[in-house]
N, C-alpha and C positions, 0 to 999 in steps of 0.2 A: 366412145370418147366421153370422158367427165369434166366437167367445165364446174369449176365453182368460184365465190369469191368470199375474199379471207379479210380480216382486218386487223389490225396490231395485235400483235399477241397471238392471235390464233396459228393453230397448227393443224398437219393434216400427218397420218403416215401412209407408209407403202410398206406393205408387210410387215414384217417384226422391226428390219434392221434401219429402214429412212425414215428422217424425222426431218420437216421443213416447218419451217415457222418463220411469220412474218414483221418486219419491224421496219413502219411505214409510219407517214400521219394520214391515209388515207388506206381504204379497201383496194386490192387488189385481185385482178380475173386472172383466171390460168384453164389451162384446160390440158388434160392428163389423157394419154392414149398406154394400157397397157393389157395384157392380158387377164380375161375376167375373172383366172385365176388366184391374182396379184389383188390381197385386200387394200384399198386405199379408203380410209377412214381420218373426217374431221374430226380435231382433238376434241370436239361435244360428244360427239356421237360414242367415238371409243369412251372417254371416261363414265356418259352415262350408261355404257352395257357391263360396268363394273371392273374394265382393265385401268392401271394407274397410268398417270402421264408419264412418258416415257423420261429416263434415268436422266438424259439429257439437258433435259427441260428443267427438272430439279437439280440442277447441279453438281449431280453426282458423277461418277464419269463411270464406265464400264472396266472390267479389267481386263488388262495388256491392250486397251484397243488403243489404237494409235502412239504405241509405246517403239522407239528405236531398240535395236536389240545395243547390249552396254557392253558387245564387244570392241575392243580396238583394234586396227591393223598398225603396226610398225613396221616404219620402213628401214630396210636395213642396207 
């Protein structure tokens, strides 16, 4: 189990695709049970081994994620 504490702003991930980040006026403890295959990295830690913040976090949004498909159904 991994136990850490985060403060505003900060982020952690879990593998490629979760990204949580915190927006408090105070530190927050959590503590993560996942398999030790499952990387789980503080946004410090990843950006200082040279990966960017993730797309999320800058604003930028990924493509089709969370996209509705633009078909319609008509009732007839």
């Amino acid at each position: 189990m991994l136990s850490l504490q985060l403060k505003d702003g900060e982020y952690l991930t879990i593998g490629e695709d979760i990204v949580i980040q915190v927006f408090t006026t105070s530190a927050i403890r959590m503590s993560i049970q996942a398999p030790k295959e499952l990387p789980i990295l503080r946004g410090e830690v990843r950006e200082r081994s040279g990966k960017e913040q993730p797309a999320c976090l800058r604003g930028e949004r990924r493509k089709n994620a969370g996209r509705a498909s633009n078909s319609t159904v008509s009732s007839s």
